[in-house]
C-alpha positions in Angstrom: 26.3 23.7 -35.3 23.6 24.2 -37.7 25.9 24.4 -41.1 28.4 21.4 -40.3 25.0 19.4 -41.2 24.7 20.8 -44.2 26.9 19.7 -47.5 28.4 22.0 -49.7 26.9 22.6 -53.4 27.9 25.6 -55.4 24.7 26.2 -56.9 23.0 25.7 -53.6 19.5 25.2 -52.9 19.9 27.0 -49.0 21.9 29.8 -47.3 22.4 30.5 -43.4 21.3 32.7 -41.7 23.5 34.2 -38.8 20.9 35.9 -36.3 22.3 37.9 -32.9 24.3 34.8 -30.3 25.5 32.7 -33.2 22.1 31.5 -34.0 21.1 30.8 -37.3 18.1 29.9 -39.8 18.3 28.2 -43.6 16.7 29.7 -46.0 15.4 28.2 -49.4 17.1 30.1 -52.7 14.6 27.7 -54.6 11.5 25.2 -54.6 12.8 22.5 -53.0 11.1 19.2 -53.8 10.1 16.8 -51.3 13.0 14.4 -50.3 16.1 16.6 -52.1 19.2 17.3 -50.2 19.3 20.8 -48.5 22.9 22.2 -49.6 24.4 25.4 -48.9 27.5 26.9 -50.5 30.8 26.9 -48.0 32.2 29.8 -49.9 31.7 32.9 -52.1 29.8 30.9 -55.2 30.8 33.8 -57.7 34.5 32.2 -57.8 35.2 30.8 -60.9 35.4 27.0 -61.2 39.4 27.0 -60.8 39.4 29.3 -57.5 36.8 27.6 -56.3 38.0 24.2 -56.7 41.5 25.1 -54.6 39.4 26.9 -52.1 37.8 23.6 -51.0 40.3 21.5 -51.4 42.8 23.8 -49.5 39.9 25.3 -46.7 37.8 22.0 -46.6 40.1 19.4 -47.5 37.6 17.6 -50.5 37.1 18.6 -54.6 33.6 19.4 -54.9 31.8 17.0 -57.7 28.2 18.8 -57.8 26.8 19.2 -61.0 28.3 23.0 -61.5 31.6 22.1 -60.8 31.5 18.5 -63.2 30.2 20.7 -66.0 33.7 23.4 -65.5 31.4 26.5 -64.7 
């Protein structure tokens, strides 16, 4: 269950985990400051902005709008 709360970012500020019995753990990729979001990335972030943009919108059903994707990287 862990990930479903998480949102998706693709420059994320988190990554999961998975540990032995589906368990898992975030870990920071960053300094996070106090009060931001904890984001992870639903997909292989190295996609460019096209491949990524039908991946969630086809796999996840939404067009991501996070700051990498509204400046076209």
């Amino acid at each position: 269950m862990l990930p479903s709360f998480y949102n998706h970012d693709c420059d994320p500020n988190g990554h999961i985990i998975w540990i032995e019995n589906a368990d898992a753990r975030l870990k920071a990729l960053r300094d996070v400051d106090e009060g931001e979001e904890l984001r992870i990335c639903y997909i292989d972030a190295s996609m460019d902005h096209d491949a990524r943009q039908s991946f969630l919108s086809q796999g996840f059903g939404f067009q991501c709008n996070c700051p990498r994707c509204l400046s076209g990287d």
